[in-house]
mmCIF file as Biopython writes it, N, C-alpha, C and O atoms, coordinates in Angstrom:
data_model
#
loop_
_atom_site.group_PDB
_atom_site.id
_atom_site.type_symbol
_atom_site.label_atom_id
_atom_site.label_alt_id
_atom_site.label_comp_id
_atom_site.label_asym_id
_atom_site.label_entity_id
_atom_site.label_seq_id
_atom_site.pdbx_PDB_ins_code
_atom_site.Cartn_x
_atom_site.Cartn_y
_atom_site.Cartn_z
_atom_site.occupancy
_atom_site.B_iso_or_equiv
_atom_site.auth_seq_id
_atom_site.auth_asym_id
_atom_site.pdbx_PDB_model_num
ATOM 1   N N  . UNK A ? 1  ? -20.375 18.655  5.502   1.0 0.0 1  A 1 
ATOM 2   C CA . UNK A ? 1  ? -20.618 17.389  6.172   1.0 0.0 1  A 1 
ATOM 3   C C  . UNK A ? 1  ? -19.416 16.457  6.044   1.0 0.0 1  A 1 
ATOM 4   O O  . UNK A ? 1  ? -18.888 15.775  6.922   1.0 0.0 1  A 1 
ATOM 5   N N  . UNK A ? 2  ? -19.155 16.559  4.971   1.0 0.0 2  A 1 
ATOM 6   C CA . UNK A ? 2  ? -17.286 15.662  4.729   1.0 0.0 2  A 1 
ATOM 7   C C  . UNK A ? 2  ? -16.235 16.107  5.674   1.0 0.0 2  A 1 
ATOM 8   O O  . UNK A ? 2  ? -15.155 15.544  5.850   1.0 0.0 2  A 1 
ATOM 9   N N  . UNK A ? 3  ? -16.653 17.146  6.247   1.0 0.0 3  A 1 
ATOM 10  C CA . UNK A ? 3  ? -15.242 17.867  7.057   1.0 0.0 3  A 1 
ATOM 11  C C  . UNK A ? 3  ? -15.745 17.085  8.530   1.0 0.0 3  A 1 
ATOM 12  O O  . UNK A ? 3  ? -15.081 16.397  9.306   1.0 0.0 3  A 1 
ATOM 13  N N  . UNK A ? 4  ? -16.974 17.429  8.567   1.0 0.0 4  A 1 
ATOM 14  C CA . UNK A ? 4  ? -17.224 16.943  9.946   1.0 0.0 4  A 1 
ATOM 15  C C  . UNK A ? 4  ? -17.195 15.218  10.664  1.0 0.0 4  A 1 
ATOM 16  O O  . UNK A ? 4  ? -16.895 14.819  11.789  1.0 0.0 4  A 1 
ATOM 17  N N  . UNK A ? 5  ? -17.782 14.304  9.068   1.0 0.0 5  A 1 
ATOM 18  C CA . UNK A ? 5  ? -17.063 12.897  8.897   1.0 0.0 5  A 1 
ATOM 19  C C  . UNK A ? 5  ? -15.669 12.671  8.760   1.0 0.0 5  A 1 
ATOM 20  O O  . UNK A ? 5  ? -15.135 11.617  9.105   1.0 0.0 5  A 1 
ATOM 21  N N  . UNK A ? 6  ? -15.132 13.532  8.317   1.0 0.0 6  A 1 
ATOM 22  C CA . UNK A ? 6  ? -13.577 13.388  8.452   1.0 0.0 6  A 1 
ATOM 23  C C  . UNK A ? 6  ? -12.951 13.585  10.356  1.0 0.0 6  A 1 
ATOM 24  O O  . UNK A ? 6  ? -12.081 13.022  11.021  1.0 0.0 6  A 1 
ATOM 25  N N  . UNK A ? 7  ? -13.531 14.213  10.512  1.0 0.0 7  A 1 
ATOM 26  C CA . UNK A ? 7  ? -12.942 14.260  11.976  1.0 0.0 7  A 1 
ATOM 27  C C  . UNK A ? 7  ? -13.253 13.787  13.287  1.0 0.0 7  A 1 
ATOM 28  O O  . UNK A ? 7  ? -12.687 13.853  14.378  1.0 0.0 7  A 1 
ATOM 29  N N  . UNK A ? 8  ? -14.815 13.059  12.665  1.0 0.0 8  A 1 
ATOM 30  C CA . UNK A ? 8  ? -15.190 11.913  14.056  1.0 0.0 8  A 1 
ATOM 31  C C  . UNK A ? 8  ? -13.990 10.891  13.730  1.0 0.0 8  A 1 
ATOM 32  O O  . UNK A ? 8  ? -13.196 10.400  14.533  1.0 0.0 8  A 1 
ATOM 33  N N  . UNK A ? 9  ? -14.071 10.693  12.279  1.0 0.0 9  A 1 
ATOM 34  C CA . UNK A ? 9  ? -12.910 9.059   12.378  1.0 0.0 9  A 1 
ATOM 35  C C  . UNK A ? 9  ? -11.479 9.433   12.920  1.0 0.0 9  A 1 
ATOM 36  O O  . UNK A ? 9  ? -10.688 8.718   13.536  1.0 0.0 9  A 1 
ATOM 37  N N  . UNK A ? 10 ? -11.344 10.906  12.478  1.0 0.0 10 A 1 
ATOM 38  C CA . UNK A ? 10 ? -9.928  11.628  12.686  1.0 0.0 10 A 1 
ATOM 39  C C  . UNK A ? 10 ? -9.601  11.429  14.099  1.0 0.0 10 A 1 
ATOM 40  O O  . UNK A ? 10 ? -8.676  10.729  14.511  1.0 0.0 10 A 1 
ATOM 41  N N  . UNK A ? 11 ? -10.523 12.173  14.892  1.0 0.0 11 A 1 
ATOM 42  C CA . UNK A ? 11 ? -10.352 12.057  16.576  1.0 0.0 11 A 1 
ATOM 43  C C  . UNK A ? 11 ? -10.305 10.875  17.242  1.0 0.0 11 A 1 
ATOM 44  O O  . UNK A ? 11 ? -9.695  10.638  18.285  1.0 0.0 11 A 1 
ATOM 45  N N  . UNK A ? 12 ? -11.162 9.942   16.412  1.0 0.0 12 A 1 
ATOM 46  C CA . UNK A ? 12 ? -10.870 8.521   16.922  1.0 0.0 12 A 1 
ATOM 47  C C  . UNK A ? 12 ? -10.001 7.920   16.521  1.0 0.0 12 A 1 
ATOM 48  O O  . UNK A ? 12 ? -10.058 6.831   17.092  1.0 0.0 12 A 1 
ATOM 49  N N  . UNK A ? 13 ? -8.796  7.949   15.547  1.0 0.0 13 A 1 
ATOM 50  C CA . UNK A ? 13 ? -7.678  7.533   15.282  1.0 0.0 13 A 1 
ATOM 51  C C  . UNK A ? 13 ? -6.730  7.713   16.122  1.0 0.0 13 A 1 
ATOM 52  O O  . UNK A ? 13 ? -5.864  7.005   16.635  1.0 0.0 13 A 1 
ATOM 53  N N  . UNK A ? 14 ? -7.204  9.322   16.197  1.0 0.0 14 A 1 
ATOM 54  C CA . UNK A ? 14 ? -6.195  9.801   16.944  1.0 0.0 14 A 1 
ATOM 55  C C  . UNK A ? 14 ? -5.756  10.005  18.502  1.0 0.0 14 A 1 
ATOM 56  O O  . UNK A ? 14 ? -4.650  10.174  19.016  1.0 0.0 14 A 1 
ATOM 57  N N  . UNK A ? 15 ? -7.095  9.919   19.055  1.0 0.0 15 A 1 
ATOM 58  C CA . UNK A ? 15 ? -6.623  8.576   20.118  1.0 0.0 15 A 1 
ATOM 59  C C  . UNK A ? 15 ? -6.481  7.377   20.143  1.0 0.0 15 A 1 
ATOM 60  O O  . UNK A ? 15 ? -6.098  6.821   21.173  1.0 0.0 15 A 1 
ATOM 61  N N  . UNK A ? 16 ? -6.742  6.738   19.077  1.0 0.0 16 A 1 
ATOM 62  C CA . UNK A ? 16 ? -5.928  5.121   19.040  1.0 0.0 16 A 1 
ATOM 63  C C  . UNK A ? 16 ? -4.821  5.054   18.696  1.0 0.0 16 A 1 
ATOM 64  O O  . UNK A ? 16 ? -4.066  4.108   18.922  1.0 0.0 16 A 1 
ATOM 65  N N  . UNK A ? 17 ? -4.482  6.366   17.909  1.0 0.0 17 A 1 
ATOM 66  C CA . UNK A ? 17 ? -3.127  6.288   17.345  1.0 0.0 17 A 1 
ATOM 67  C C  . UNK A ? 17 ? -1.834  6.075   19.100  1.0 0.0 17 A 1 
ATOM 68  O O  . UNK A ? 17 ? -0.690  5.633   19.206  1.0 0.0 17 A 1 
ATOM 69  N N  . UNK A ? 18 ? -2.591  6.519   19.886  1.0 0.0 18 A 1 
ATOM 70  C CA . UNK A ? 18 ? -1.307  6.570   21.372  1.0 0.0 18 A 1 
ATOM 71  C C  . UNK A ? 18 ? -0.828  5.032   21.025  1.0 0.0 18 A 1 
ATOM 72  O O  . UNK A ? 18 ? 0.338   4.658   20.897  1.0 0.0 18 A 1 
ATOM 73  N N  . UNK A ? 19 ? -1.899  4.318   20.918  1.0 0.0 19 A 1 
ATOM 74  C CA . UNK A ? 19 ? -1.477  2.422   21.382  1.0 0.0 19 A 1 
ATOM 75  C C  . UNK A ? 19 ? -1.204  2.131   19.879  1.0 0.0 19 A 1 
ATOM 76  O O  . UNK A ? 19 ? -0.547  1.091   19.824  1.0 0.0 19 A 1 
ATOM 77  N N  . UNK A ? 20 ? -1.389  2.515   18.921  1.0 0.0 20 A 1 
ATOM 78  C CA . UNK A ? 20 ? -1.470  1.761   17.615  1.0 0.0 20 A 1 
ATOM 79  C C  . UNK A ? 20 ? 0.003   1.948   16.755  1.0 0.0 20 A 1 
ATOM 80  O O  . UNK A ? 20 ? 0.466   0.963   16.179  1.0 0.0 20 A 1 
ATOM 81  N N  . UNK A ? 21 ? 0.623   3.101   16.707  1.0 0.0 21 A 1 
ATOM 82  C CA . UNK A ? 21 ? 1.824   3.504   15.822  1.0 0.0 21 A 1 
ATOM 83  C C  . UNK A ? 21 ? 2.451   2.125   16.200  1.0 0.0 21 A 1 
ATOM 84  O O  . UNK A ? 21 ? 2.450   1.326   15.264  1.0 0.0 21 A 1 
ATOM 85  N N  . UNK A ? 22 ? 3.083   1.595   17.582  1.0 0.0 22 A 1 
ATOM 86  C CA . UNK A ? 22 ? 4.186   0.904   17.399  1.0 0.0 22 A 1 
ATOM 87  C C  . UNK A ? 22 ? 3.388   -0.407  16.256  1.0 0.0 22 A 1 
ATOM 88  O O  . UNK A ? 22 ? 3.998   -0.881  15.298  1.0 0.0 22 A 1 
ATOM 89  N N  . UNK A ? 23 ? 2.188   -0.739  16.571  1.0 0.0 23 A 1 
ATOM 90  C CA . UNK A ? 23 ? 1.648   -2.284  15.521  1.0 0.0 23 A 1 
ATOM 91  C C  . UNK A ? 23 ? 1.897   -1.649  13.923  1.0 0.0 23 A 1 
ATOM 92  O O  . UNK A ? 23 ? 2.240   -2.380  12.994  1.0 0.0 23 A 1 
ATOM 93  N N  . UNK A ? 24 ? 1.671   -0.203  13.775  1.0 0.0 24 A 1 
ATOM 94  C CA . UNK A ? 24 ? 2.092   0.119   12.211  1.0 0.0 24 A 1 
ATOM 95  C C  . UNK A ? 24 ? 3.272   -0.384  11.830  1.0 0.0 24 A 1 
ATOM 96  O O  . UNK A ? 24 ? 3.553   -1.320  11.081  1.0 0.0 24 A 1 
ATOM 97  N N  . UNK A ? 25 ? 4.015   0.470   12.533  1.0 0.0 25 A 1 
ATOM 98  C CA . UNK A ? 25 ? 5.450   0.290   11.953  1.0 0.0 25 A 1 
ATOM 99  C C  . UNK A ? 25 ? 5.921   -1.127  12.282  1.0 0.0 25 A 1 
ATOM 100 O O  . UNK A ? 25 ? 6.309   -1.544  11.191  1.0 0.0 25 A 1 
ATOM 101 N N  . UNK A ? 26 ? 6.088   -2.017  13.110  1.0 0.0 26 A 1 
ATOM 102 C CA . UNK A ? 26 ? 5.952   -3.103  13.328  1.0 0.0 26 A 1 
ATOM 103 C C  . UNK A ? 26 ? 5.582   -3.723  11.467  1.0 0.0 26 A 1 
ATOM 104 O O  . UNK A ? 26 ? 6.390   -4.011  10.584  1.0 0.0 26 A 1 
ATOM 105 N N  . UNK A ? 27 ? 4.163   -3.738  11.449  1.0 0.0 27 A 1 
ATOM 106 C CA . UNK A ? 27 ? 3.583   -3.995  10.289  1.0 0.0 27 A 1 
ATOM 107 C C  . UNK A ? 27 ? 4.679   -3.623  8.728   1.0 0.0 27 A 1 
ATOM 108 O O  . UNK A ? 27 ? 4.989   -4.423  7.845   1.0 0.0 27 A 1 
ATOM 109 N N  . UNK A ? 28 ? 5.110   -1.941  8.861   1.0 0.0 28 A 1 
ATOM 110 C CA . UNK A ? 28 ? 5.511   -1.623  7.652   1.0 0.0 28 A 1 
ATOM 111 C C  . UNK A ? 28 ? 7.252   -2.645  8.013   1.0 0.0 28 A 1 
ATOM 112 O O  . UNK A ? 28 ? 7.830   -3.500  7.343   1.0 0.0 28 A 1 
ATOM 113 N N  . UNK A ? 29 ? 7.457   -2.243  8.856   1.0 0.0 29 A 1 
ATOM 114 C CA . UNK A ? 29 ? 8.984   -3.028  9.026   1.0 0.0 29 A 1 
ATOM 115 C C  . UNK A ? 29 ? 8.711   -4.861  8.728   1.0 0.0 29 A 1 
ATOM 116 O O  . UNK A ? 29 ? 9.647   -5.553  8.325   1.0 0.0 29 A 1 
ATOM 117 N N  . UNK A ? 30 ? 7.427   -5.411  8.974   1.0 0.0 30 A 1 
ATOM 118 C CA . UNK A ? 30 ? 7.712   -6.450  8.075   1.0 0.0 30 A 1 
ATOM 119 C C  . UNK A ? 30 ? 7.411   -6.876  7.070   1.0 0.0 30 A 1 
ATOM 120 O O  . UNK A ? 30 ? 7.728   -7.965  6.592   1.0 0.0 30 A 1 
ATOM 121 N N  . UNK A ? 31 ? 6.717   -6.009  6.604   1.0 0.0 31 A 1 
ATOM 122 C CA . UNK A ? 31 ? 6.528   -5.829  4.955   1.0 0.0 31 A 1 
ATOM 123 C C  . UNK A ? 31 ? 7.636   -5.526  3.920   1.0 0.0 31 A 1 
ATOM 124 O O  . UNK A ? 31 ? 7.862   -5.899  2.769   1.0 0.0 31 A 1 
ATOM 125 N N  . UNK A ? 32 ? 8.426   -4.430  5.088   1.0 0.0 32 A 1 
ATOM 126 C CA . UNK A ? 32 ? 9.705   -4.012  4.075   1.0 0.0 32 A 1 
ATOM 127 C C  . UNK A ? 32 ? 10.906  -5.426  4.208   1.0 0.0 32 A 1 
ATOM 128 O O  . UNK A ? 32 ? 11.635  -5.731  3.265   1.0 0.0 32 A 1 
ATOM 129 N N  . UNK A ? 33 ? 10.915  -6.071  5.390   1.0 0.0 33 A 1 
ATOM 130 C CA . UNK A ? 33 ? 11.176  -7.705  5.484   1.0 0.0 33 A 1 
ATOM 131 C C  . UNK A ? 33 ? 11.139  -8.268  4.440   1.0 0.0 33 A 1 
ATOM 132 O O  . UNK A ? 33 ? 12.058  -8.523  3.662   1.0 0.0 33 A 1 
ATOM 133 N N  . UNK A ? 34 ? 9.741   -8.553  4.361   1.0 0.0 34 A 1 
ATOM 134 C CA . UNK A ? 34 ? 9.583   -9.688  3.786   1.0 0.0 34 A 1 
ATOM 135 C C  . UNK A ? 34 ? 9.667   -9.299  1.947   1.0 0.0 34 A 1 
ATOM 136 O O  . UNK A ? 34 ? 9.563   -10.165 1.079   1.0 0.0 34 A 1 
ATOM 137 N N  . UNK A ? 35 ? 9.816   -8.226  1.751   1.0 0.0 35 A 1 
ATOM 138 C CA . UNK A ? 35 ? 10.027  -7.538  0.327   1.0 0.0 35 A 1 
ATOM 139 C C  . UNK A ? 35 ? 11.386  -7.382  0.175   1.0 0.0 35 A 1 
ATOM 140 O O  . UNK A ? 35 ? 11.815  -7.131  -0.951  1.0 0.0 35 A 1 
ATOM 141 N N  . UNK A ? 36 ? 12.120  -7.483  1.084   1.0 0.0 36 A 1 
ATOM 142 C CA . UNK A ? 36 ? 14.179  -7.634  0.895   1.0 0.0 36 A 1 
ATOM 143 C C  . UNK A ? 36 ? 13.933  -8.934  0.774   1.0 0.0 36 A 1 
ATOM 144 O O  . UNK A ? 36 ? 14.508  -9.050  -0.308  1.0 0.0 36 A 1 
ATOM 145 N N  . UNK A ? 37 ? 13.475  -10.214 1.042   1.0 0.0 37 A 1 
ATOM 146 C CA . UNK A ? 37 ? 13.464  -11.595 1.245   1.0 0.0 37 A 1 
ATOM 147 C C  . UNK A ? 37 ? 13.080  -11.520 -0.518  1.0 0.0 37 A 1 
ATOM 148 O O  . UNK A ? 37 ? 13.767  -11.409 -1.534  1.0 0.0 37 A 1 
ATOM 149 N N  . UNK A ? 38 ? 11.649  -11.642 -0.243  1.0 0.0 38 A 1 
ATOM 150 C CA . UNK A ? 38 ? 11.292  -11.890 -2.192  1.0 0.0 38 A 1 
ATOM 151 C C  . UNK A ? 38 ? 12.301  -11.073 -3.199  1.0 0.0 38 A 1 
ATOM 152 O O  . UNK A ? 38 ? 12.515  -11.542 -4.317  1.0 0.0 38 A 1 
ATOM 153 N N  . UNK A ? 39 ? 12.855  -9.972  -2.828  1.0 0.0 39 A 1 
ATOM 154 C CA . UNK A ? 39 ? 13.401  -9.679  -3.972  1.0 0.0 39 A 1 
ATOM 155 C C  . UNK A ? 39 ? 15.251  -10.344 -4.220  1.0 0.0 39 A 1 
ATOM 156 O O  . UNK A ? 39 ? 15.891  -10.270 -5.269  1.0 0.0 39 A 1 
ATOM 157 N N  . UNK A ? 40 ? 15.691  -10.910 -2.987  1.0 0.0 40 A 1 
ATOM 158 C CA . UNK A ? 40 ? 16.652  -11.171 -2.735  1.0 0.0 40 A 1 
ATOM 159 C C  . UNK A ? 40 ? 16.431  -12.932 -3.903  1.0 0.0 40 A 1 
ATOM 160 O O  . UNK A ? 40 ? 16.907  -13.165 -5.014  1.0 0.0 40 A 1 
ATOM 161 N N  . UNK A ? 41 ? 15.650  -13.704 -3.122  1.0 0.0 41 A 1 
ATOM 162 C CA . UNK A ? 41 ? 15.453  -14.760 -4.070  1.0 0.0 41 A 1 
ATOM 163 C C  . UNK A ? 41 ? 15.044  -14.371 -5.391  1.0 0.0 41 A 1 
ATOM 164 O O  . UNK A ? 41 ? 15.178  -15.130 -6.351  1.0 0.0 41 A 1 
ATOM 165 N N  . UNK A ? 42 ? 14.413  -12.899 -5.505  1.0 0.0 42 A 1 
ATOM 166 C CA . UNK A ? 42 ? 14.095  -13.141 -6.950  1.0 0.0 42 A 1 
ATOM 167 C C  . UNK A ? 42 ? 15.796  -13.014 -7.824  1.0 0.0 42 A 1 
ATOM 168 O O  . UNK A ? 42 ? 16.118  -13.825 -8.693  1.0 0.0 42 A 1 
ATOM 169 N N  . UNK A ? 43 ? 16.564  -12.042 -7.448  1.0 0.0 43 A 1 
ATOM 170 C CA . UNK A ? 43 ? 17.956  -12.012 -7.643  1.0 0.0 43 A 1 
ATOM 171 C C  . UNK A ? 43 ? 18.415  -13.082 -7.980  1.0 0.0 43 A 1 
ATOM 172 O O  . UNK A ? 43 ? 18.962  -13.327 -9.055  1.0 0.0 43 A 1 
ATOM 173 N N  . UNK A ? 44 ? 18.192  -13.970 -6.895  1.0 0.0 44 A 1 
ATOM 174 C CA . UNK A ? 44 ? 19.422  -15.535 -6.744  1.0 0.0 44 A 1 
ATOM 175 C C  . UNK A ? 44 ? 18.668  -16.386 -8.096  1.0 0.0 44 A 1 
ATOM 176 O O  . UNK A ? 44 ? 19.228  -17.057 -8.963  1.0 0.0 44 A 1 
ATOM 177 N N  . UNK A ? 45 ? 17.422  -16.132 -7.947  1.0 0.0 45 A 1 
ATOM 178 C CA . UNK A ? 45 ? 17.162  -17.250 -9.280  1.0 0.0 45 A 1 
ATOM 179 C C  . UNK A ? 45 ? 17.482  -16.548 -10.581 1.0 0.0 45 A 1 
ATOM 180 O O  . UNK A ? 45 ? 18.108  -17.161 -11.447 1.0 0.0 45 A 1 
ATOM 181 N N  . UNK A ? 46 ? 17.059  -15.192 -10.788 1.0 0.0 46 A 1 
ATOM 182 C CA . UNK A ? 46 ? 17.592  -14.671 -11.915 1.0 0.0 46 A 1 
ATOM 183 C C  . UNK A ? 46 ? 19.419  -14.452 -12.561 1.0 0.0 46 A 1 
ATOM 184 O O  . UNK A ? 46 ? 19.740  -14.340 -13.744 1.0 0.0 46 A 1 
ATOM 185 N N  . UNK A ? 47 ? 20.417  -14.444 -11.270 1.0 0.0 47 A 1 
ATOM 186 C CA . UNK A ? 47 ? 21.504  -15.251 -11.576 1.0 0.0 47 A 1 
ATOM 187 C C  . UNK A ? 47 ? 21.811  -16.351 -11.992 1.0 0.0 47 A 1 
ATOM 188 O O  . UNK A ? 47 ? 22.692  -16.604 -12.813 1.0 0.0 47 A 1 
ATOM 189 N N  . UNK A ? 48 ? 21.004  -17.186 -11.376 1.0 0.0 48 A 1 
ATOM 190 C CA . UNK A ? 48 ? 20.921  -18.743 -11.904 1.0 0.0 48 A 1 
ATOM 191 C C  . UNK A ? 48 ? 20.452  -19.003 -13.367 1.0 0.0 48 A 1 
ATOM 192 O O  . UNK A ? 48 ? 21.042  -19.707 -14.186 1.0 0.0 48 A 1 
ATOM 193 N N  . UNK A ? 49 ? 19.275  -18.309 -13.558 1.0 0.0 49 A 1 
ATOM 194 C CA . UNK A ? 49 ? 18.932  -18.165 -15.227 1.0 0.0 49 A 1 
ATOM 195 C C  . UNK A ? 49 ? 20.162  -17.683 -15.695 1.0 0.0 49 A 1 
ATOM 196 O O  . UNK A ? 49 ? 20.806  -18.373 -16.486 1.0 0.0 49 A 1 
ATOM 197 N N  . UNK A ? 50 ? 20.627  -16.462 -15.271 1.0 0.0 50 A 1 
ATOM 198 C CA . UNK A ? 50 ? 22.082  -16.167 -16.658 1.0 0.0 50 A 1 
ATOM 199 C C  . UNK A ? 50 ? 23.278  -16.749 -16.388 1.0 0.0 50 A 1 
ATOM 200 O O  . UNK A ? 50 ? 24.296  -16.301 -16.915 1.0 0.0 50 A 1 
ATOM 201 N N  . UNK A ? 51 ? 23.325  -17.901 -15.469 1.0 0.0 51 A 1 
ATOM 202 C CA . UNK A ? 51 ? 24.642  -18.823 -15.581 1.0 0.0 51 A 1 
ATOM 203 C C  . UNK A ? 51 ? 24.404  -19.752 -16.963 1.0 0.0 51 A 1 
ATOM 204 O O  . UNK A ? 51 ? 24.984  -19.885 -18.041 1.0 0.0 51 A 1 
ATOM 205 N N  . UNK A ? 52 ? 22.904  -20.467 -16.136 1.0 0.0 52 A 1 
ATOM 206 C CA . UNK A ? 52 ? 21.891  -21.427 -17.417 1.0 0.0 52 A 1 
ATOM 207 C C  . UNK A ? 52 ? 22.493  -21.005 -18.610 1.0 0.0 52 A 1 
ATOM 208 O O  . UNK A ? 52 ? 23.449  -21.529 -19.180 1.0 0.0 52 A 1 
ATOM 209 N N  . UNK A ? 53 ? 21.910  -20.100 -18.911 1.0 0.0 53 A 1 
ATOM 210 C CA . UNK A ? 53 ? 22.082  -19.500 -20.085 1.0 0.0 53 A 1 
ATOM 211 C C  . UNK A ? 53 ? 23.839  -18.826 -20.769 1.0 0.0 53 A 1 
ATOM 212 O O  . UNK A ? 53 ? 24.021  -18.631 -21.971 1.0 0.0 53 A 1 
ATOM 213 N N  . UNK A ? 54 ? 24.494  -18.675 -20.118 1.0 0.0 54 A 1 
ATOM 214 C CA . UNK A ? 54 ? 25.737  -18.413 -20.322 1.0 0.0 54 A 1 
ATOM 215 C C  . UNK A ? 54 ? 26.676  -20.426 -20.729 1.0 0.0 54 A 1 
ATOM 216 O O  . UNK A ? 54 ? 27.732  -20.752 -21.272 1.0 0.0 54 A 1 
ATOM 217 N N  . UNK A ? 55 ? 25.672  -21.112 -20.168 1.0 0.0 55 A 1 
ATOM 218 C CA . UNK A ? 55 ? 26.031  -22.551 -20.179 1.0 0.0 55 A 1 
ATOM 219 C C  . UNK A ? 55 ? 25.504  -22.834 -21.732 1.0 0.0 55 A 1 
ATOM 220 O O  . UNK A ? 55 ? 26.249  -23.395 -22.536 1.0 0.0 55 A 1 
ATOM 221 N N  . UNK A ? 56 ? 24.772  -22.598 -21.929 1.0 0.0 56 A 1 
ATOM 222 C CA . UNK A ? 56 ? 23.989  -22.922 -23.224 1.0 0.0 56 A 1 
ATOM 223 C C  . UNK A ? 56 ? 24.690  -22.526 -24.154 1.0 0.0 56 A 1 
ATOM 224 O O  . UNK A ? 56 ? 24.306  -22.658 -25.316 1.0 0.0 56 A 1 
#
């Protein structure tokens, strides 16, 4: 019965998948965005701590 629930949702993905891939990747491309952004500021402030601290 798991095989056969697996493949009503399967078949129906997988014709949504025709219209849906480009909103994924879309999605993962701005996730991977916005995760170069946070880690970029996390960088710039953690330089800033070891200037701080090189000041001290």
């Amino acid at each position: 019965m798991a095989t056969s629930g697996a493949n009503g949702p399967g078949s129906a993905s997988a014709s949504a998948s025709a219209s849906n891939p480009r909103k994924f990747s879309e999605k993962i491309a701005l996730q991977k965005q916005r995760q170069a952004e946070e880690t970029a500021a996390f960088e710039e402030v953690m330089m800033d701590i070891g200037s701080t601290r090189d000041k001290l």
